[in-house]
GUTOR-905890 format. One record per residue (C-alpha): x, y, z. Coordinates in steps of 0.05 Angstrom, whole numbers, plus 5000, padded with zeros to 4 digits. Last residue first. Example, Ala and Ser with C-alpha at 12.3 -4.5 7.8 and 13.67 -1.06 7.14 Angstrom:
// GUTOR-905890
X|Y|Z
5273|4979|5143
5246|4910|5156
This chain:
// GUTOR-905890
X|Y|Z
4845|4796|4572
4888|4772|4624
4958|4742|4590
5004|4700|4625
5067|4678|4593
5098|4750|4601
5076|4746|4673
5131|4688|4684
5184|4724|4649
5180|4782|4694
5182|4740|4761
5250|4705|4720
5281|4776|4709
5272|4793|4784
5307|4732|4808
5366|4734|4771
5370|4809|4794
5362|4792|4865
5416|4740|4856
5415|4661|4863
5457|4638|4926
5411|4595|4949
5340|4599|4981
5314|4626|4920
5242|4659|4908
5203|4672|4853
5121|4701|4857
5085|4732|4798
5025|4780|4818
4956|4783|4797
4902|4816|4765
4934|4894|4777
4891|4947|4724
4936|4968|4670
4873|4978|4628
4816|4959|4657
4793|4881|4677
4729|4867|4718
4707|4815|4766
4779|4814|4806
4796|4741|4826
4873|4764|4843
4910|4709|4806
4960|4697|4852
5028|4665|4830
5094|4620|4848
5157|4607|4832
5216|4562|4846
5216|4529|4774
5179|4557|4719
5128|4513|4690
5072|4540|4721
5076|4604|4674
5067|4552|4618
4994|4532|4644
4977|4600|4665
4978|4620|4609
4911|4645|4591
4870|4687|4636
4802|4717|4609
4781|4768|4660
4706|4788|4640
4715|4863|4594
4709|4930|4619
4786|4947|4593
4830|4909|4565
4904|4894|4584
4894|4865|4641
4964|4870|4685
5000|4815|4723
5051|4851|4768
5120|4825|4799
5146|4797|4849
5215|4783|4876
5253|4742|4927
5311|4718|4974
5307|4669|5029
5286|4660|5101
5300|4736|5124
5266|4729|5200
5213|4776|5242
5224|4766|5315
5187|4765|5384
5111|4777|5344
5067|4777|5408
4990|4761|5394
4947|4831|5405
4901|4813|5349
4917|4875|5310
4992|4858|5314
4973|4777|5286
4930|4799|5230
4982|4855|5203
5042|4801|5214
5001|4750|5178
4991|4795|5128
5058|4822|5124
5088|4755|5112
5118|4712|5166
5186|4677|5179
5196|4714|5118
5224|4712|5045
5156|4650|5030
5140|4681|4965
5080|4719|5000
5136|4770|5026
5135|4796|4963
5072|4823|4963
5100|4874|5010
5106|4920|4948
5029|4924|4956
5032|4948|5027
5005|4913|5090
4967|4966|5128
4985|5043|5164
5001|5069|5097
5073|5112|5087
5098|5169|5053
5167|5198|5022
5218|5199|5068
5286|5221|5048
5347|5176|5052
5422|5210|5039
5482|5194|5015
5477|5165|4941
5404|5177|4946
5351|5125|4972
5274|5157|4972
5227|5131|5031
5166|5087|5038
5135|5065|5100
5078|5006|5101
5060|5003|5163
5043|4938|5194
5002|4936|5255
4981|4961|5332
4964|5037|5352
5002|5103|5341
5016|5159|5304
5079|5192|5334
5097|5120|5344
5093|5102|5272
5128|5168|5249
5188|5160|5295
5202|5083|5288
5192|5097|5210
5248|5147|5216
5297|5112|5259
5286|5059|5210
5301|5097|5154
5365|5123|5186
5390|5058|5207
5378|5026|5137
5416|5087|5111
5474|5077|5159
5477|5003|5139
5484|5008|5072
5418|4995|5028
5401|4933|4970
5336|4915|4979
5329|4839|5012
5263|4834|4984
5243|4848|4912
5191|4891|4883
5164|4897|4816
5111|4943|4787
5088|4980|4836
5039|5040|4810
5055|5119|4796
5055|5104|4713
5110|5056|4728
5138|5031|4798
5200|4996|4809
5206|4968|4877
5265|4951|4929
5236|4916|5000
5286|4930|5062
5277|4867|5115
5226|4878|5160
5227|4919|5218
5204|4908|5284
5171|4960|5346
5185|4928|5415
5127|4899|5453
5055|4901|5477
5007|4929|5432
5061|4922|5374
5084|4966|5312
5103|4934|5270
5139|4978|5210
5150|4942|5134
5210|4986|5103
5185|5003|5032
5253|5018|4983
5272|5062|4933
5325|5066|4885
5385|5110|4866
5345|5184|4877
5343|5244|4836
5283|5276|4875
5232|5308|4839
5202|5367|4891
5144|5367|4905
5070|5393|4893
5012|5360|4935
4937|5375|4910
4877|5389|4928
4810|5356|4918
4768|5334|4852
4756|5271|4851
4763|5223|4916
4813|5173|4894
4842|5218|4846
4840|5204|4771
4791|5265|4754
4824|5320|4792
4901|5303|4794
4888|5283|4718
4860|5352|4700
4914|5383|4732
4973|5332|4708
4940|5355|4630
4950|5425|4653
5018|5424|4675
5057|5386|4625
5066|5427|4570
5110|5476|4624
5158|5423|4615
5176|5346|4655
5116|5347|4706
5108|5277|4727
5041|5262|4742
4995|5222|4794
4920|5219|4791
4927|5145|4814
4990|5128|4823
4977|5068|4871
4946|5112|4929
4903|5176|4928
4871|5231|4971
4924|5289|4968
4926|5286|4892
4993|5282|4866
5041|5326|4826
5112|5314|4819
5171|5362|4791
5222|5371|4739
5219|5426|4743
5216|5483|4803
5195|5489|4875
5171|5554|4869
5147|5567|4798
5111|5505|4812
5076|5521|4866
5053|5579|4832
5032|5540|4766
4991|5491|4820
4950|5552|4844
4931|5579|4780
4904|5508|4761
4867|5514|4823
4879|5477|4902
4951|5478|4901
5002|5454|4950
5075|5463|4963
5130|5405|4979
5207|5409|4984
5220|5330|4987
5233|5294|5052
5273|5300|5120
5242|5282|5177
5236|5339|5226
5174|5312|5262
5126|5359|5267
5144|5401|5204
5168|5345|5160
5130|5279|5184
5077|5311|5207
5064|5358|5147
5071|5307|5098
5022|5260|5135
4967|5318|5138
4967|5339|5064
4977|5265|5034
4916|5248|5072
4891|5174|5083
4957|5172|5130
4940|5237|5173
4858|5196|5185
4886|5125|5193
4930|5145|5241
4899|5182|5277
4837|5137|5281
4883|5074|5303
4923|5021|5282
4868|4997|5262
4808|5027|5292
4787|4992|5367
4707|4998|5377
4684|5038|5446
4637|5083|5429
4696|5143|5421
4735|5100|5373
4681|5092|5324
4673|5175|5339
4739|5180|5322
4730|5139|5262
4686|5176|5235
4736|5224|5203
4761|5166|5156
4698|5169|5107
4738|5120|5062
4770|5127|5002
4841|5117|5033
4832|5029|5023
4846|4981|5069
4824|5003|5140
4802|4950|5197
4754|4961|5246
4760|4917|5302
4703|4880|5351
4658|4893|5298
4584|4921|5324
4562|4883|5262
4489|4933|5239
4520|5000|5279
4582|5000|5238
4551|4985|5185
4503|5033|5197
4547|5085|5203
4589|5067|5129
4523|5088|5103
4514|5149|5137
4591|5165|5122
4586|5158|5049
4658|5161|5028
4650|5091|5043
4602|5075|4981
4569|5007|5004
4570|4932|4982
4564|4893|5046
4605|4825|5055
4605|4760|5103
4637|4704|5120
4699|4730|5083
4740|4688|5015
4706|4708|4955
4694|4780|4993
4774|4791|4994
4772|4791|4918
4707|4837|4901
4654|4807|4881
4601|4864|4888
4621|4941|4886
4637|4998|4928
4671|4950|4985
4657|4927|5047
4678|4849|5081
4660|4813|5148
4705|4770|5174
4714|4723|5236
4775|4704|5264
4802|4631|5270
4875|4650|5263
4876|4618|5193
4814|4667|5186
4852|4721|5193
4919|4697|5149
4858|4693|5090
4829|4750|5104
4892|4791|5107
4911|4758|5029
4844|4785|5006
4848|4849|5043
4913|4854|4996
4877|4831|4931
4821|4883|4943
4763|4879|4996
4766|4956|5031
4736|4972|5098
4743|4895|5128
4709|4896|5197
4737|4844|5235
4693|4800|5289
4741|4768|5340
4751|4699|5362
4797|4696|5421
């Protein structure tokens, strides 16, 4: 049962996967652009490579002959995966769906075209001139986000016609993959939001987690919290929804799928076919398992019969506030104090400016409120300072 897993991406959440992997006795091997990454502290193994560089990522490939190939980043070379899958090596969930979920562009017109979910009005733009069109169309306020990007990066809020060429030069400098196109849409006037955790199984009914809430800031989680608060009909629809998309795609894992909560309706927004940084949450003990152990156990083919609420929780972000400097963390000491809490410090190498170090953990299994718990996850990373 021992399988060789090839980690494309070695962040705090391919940290967290190694760790439920090798729990399970699997065996790791870890790729990233740059040494020390978090989930290489903890693999057998680790390569330091440029995976937009699809030579390189090839003899990788070729040099472990992996038994899976596991995705955890979008700036990754995803169109070889087809040919990965082709010679006989199983993609996670699967080629398709790692190569329409890496791309804003293909994923949007799935869900809404192919599918018939309902989401934002969208347009895209590949010049300046482009993205002034596609605004004239869809209108302000509005959102603009490179097609090849995840946790905000790139992302802008257009608010006035001031606003457009500053959210072009960021969609083409701030982007996961530089310069690219870019996805226009409509701003939404939604209550909250929530990530629904998918799993999808090799063998086995399709499970959802229970609702996650987040706040995000500057495009990027900030807190989340698990139950969410949704009616019944909504959760329904949602789940319909993610049942549709992650079948349409295919293969075995967690899916991170995020949707927009109005008064009456639910529009979905996008989704990532691995454990999702809201999910976090789940690491203060809310499930029967969290989403990395979920993630580890789909891909393995080991049945999941039920996924459990076990208490109520909340995370949220520890942020450097420096930039290019060694990670000096102080605090820690009075964060500790707090009672039915927890933390990660992520082990990254590096601090930049708003760049995620670790996350604050609280959990209740009483009658203690989501918003109780949410104000005492921020209190802890105000005693914890990364510098």
């Amino acid at each position: 049962m021992r399988k060789k897993i090839l980690l494309l991406g070695s962040g705090e959440l391919g940290k967290e996967f190694v760790i439920a992997a090798q729990r399970l006795g699997q065996y790791i091997i870890t790729v990233d652009s740059y040494d020390g990454a978090p989930a290489m502290q903890v693999a057998h193994e680790k390569e330091v490579i440029d995976m937009l560089d699809g030579d390189a990522l090839d003899r990788v490939v070729a040099k472990h002959k992996p038994d899976l190939i596991v995705p955890e980043i979008e700036a990754i070379r995803t169109e070889r995966f087809y040919e990965y899958e082709k010679q006989g090596y199983q993609v996670v969930p699967s080629a398709k769906a790692a190569n329409f979920t890496m791309n804003r562009k293909a994923i949007r017109d799935l869900a809404s075209q192919t599918l018939d979910l309902k989401t934002a009005k969208y347009k895209y733009a590949s010049t300046l001139e482009g993205l002034k069109e596609a605004i004239a169309t869809i209108g302000i306020p509005c959102v603009v986000k490179p097609l090849m990007s995840s946790s905000g990066k790139g992302q802008s809020v257009i608010k006035t016609e001031s606003d457009i060429e500053p959210a072009w030069v960021a969609s083409q400098t701030k982007g996961r993959t530089g310069a690219s196109e870019i996805i226009v849409e409509e701003f939404i006037s939604f209550e909250s939001e929530i990530t629904l955790l998918t799993v999808t199984q090799k063998s086995g009914r399709t499970l959802f987690c229970p609702p996650i809430g987040h706040r995000q800031e500057r495009g990027d989680y900030q807190e989340s919290w698990q139950p969410a608060e949704i009616s019944d009909s909504q959760l329904k629809s949602a789940q319909e929804m993610a049942e549709k998309v992650t079948k349409e795609l295919g293969g075995a894992g967690i899916w991170g799928v995020e949707f927009f909560l109005t008064k009456d309706d639910v529009y979905f927004s996008e989704l990532s076919p691995r454990p999702h940084d809201t999910g976090m949450v789940t690491l203060a003990g809310t499930q029967s398992f969290n989403e990395f152990e979920l993630h580890v156990r789909t891909v393995l083919g080991l049945p999941i019969p039920e996924i459990l609420l076990v208490r109520r929780g909340a995370s949220a972000v520890i942020l450097a506030q420096t930039e290019g400097q060694v990670p000096n963390i102080q605090g820690l000491d009075k964060a500790c104090e707090m009672p039915e809490s927890d933390l990660r410090i992520f082990g990254k190498p590096i601090t930049k400016k708003y760049r995620r170090m670790g996350v604050a953990l609280t959990y209740s299994d009483k009658d203690e409120s989501i918003s109780m718990l949410r104000k005492r996850a921020v209190l802890i990373t105000s005693k914890i300072k990364v510098d």
